[in-house]
C-alpha positions in Angstrom: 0.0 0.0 0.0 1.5 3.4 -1.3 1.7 5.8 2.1 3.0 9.3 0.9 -1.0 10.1 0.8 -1.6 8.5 4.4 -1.4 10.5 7.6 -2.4 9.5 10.8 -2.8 12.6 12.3 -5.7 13.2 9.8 -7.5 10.0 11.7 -7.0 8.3 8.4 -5.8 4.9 10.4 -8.0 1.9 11.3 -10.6 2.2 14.2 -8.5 2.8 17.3 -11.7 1.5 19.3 -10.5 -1.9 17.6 -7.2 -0.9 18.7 -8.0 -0.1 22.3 -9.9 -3.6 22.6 -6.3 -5.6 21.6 -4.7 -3.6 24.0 -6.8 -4.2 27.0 -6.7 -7.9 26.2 -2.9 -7.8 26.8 -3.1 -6.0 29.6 -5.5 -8.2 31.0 -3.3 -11.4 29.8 0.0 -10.1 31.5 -1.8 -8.7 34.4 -3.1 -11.9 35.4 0.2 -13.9 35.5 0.8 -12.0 38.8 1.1 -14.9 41.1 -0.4 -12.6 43.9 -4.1 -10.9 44.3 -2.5 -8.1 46.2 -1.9 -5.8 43.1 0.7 -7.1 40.8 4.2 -8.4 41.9 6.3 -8.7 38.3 9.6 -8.4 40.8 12.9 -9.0 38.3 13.5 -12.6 37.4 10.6 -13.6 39.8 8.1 -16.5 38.5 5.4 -13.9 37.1 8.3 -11.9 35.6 9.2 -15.0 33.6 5.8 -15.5 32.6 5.3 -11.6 31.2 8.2 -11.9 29.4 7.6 -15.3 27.9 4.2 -14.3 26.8 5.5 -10.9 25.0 8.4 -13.0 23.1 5.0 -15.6 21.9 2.9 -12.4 20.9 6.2 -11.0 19.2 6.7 -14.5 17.4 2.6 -15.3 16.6 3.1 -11.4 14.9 5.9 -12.7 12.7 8.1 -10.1 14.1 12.1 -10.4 14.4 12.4 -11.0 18.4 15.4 -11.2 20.3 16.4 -11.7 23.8 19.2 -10.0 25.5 21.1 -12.0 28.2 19.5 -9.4 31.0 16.1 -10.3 29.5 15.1 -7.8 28.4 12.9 -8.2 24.9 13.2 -6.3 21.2 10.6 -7.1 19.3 11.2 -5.3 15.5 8.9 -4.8 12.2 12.4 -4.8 10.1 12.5 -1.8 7.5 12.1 -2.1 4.0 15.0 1.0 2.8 16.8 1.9 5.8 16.2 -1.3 7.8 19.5 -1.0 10.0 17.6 2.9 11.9 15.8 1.5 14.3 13.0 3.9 15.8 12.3 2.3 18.8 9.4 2.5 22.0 9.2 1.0 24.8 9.1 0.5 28.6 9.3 -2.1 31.6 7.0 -5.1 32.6 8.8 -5.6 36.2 6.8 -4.1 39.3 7.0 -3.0 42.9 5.4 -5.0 45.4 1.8 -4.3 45.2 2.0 -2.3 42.7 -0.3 -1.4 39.7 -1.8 -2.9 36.3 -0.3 -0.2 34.2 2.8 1.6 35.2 5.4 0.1 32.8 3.4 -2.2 31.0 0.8 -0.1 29.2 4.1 1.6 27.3 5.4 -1.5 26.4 2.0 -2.9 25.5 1.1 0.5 23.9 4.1 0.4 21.6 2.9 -3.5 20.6 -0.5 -2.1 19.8 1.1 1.0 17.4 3.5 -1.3 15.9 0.2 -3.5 15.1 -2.0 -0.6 13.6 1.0 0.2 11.7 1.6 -3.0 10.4 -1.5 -3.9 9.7 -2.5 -0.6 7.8 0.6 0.6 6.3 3.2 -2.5 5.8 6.3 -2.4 5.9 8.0 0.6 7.4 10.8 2.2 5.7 13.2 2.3 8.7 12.8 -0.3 11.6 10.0 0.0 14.3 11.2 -1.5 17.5 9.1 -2.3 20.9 11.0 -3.2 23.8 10.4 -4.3 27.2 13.3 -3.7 29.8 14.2 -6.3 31.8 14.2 -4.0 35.3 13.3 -0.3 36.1 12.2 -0.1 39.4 14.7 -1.2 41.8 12.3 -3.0 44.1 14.9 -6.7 44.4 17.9 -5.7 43.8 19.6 -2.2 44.7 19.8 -1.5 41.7 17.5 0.6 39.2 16.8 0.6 35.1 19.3 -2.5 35.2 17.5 -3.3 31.7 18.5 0.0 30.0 21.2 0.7 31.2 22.8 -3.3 29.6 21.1 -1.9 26.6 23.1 1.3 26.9 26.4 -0.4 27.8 26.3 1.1 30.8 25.4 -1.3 33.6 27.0 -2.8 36.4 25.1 -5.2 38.8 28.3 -6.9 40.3 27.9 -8.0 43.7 24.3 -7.2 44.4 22.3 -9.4 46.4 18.4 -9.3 47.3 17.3 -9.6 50.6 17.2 -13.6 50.5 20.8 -12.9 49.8 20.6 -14.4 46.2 23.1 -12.6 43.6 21.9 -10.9 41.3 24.2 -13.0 38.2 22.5 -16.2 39.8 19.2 -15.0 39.8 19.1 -13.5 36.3 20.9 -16.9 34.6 18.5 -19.4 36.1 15.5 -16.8 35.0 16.5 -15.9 31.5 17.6 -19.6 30.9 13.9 -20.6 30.9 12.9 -17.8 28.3 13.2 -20.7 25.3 11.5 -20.8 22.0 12.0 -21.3 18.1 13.2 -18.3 16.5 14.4 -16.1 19.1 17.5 -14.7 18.5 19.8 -14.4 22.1 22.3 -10.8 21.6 22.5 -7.7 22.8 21.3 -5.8 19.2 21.6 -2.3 18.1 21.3 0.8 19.9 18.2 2.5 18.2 18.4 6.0 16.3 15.5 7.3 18.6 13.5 6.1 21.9 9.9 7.0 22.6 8.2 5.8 26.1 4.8 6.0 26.4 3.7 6.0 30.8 1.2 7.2 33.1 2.0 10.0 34.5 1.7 8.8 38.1 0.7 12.4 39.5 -1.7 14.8 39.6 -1.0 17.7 37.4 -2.4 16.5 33.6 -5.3 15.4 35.6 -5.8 19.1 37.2 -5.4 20.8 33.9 -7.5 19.0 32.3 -5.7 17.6 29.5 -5.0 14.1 27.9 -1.5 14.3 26.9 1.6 15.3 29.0 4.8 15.7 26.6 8.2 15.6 29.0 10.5 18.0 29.0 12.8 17.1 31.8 12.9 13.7 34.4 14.3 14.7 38.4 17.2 12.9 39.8 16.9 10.6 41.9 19.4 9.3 44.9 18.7 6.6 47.2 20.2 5.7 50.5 20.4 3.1 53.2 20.3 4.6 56.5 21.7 2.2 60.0 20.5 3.5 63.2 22.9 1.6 65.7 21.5 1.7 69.6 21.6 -0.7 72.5 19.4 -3.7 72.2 17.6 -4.1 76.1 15.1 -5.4 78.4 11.7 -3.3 78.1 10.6 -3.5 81.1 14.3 -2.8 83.2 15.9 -0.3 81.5 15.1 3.7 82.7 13.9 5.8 80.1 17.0 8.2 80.7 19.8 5.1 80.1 18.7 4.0 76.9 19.9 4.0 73.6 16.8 3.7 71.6 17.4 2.9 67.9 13.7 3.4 67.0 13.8 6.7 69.0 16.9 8.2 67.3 15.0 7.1 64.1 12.2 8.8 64.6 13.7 12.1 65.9 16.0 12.0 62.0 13.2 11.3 59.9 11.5 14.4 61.5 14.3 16.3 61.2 15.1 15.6 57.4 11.5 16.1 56.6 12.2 19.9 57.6 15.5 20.0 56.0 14.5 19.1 52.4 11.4 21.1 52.3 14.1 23.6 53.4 15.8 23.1 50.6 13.3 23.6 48.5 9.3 22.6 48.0 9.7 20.6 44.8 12.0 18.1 47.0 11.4 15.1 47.8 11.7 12.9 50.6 10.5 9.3 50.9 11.2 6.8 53.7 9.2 3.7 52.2 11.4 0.7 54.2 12.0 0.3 57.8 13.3 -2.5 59.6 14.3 -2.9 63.4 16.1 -5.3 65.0 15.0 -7.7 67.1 11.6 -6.6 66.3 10.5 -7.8 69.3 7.5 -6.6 71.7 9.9 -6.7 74.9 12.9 -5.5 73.6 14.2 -1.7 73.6 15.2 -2.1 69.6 19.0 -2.4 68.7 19.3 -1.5 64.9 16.9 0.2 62.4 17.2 0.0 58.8 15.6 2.6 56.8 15.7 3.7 53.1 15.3 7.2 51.6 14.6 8.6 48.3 14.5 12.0 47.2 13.9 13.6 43.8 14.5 17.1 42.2 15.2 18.9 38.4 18.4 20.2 40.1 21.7 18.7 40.9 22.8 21.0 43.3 19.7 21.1 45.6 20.5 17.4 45.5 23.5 17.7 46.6 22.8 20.0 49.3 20.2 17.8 50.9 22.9 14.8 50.9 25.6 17.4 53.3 22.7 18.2 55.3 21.5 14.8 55.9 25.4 13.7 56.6 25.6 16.7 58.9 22.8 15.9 61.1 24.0 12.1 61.2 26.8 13.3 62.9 24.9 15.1 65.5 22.6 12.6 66.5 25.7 10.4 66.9 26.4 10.2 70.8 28.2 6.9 72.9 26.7 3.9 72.0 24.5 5.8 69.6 25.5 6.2 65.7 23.6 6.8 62.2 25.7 5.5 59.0 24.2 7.1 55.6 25.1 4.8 52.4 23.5 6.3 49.1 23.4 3.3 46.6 21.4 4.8 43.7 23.0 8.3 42.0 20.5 9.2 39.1 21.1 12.8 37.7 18.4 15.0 36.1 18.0 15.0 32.6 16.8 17.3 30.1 15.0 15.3 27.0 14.9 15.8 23.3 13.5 19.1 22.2 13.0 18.0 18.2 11.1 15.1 19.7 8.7 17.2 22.2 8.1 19.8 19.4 7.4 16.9 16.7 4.8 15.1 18.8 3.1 19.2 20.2 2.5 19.6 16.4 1.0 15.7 16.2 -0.9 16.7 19.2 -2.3 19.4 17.9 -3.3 17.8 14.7 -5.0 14.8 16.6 -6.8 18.0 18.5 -5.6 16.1 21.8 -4.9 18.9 24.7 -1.7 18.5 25.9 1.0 20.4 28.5 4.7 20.1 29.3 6.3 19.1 32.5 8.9 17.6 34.3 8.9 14.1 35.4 8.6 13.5 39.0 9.1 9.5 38.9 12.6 7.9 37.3 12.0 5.9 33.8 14.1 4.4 31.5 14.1 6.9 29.1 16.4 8.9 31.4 19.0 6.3 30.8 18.3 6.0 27.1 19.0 10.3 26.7 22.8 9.3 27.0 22.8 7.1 23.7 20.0 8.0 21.1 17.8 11.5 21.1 14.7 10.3 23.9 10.8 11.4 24.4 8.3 10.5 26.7 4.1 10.5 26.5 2.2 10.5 29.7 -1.6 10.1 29.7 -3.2 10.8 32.8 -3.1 8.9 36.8 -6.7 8.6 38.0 -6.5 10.5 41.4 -2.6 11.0 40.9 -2.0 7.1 42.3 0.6 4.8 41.1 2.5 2.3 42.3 -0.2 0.5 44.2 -3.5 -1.8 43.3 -5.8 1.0 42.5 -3.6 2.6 39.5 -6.1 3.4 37.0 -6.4 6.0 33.4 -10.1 6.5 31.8 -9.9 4.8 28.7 -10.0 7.6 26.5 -6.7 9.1 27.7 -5.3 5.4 27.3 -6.6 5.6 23.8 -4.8 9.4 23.5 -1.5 7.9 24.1 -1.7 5.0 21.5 -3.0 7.3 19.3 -0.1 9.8 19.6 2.6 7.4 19.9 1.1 5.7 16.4 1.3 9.1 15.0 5.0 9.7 16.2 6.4 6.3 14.9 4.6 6.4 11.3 6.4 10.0 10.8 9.7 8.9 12.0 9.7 5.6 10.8 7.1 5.7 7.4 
């Protein structure tokens, strides 16, 4: 079929009701190989990982797509060009989840990109340069201490030695044994090409599209993001004995520095911010003054050096809550920098926007993806579509199905002009 006449942006493209029907049927399908009923659970290299991964490698195969599997797992699924097969436009996202977490945040990018590559494929052919769809192996951090493990491999820029989960299984172990069971006829195993440009399509996981009332959020910037392990070291002792005045109360001392850190950031500015979302005391027991606490923190901002100056405060005020037999150790494990994305990109899908008469605004990512990886090799753009109620990362993640039909339809748009 000729395509120099064709133009998606003029709606000229195949019912996207049909479309949005396919799409919610994979959703569905992956959804429920979450082995738990508590939200979904797609940890990294878990059993219901596997089982989303296996099942987008089938789809890619059933679609007689080129599909290969990278020894981290992660999944390229291509609709080879016809004239410039070897530029790859490529979209894409992650399948893996927190615990608990949501039926869309990750997946509906990676099953949003299947569904454009479809439409496209199904309407228009062959492209002339090569449409990829990719599903990263890891983004979120939530086994390993690690985070976007998939794009970063893909980026040739990873480096997962030594890291353990909290079974104490290494992460090498962990990811042969998993991958090993991703098997079937025609998948190629290799780490392939870096493509010549990266869209992700997401939720937004926030308020603010929802507030302006718009369907389409077009990224301009993501925050950096550091994460830290925090040890609170006290006096493990007898409950009932031991005088309020002579104890060294790890609990306490944890308390009295998560207050105090709440101040500081929004001291350092009201756009910070500052998450404890794991704590842990030792010996966890009813009659015991606790010993140790384990904590984590995250915070998030636009700006390195408001970053930065958090992290000396934080150190600082370790030091004086450090008394005798009292200490606080800060480790910071995760080091993400802001980044700003591509501007061609942005502007390109504004004028699609427009055309598709789909109201859209441009912000700043609060949450890390992988497309903040994927900026250091190939010219990157993301697509949000808005959070019901702002929620994400938890079982009642929801978009109206309109703005999840937006998305596909803009992303469609986006890969037949760069691709067709």
């Amino acid at each position: 079929m000729a395509t120099d006449n064709i133009d998606p942006t003029a709606r000229t493209l195949p019912d996207f009701n049909v479309a949005m029907v396919q799409l919610t049927q994979h959703l569905d399908t992956i959804n429920r190989l979450s082995p738990d009923t508590a939200g979904q659970n797609r940890l990294v290299y878990s059993p219901g990982w596997i089982a989303a991964q296996g099942q987008l490698l089938q789809w890619g195969l059933d679609l007689g797509l080129n599909v290969t599997l990278d020894d981290y797992g992660t999944v390229y699924l291509d609709l080879v060009g016809s004239t410039q097969p070897e530029t790859i436009i490529a979209t894409g996202s992650h399948m893996d989840t927190v615990v608990q977490g949501g039926p869309l945040d990750g997946l509906y990018g990676v099953l949003g990109g299947l569904q454009a590559l479809i439409t496209l494929k199904q309407t228009l052919g062959q492209p002339k340069k090569t449409l990829r769809v990719i599903a990263f192996s890891e983004e979120e951090g939530s086994r390993f201490p690690t985070t976007f493990s998939g794009s970063k491999h893909y980026a040739r820029i990873e480096n997962t030695t030594g890291l353990k989960d909290k079974d104490g299984l290494d992460f090498d172990s962990a990811r042969t044994a998993a991958v090993q069971q991703l098997t079937g006829p025609g998948i190629q195993r290799t780490l392939p090409k870096l493509p010549a440009t990266f869209t992700e399509l997401h939720i937004e996981q926030g308020t603010r599209l929802a507030a302006a009332q718009v369907q389409i959020g077009l990224v301009a910037a993501i925050v950096g993001q550091r994460r830290y392990t925090v040890t609170v070291t006290g006096v493990a002792n007898h409950a009932g004995t031991t005088p309020m005045a002579q104890r060294h109360d790890a609990l306490q001392a944890t308390v009295q520095f998560i207050n105090r850190l709440c101040l500081l950031a929004q001291s350092v500015s009201p756009e910070l911010t500052f998450t404890v979302g794991e704590l842990a005391l030792t010996p966890n027991t009813v009659n015991v003054i606790p010993g140790k606490v384990v904590f984590s923190v995250d915070c998030r901002h636009t700006n390195t050096a408001l970053l930065d100056n958090f992290e000396t405060l934080m150190a600082n005020t370790a030091e004086l809550f450090t008394e005798t037999d009292l200490t606080i150790h800060v480790s910071r494990w995760a080091n993400i920098p802001p980044v700003q994305l591509d501007q061609q990109l942005l502007a390109q899908n504004a004028n699609l926007a427009d055309q598709l008469q789909l109201k859209h605004l441009q912000l700043a990512s609060g949450a890390g993806h992988d497309s903040q990886i994927m900026t250091q090799v190939t010219p990157t753009t993301m697509i949000f579509v808005p959070s019901i109620q702002g929620i994400s990362h938890a079982p009642q993640e929801a978009t109206a199905t309109p703005d999840l039909l937006a998305g596909v339809q803009l992303l469609t748009a986006s890969l037949y002009r760069q691709a067709y």
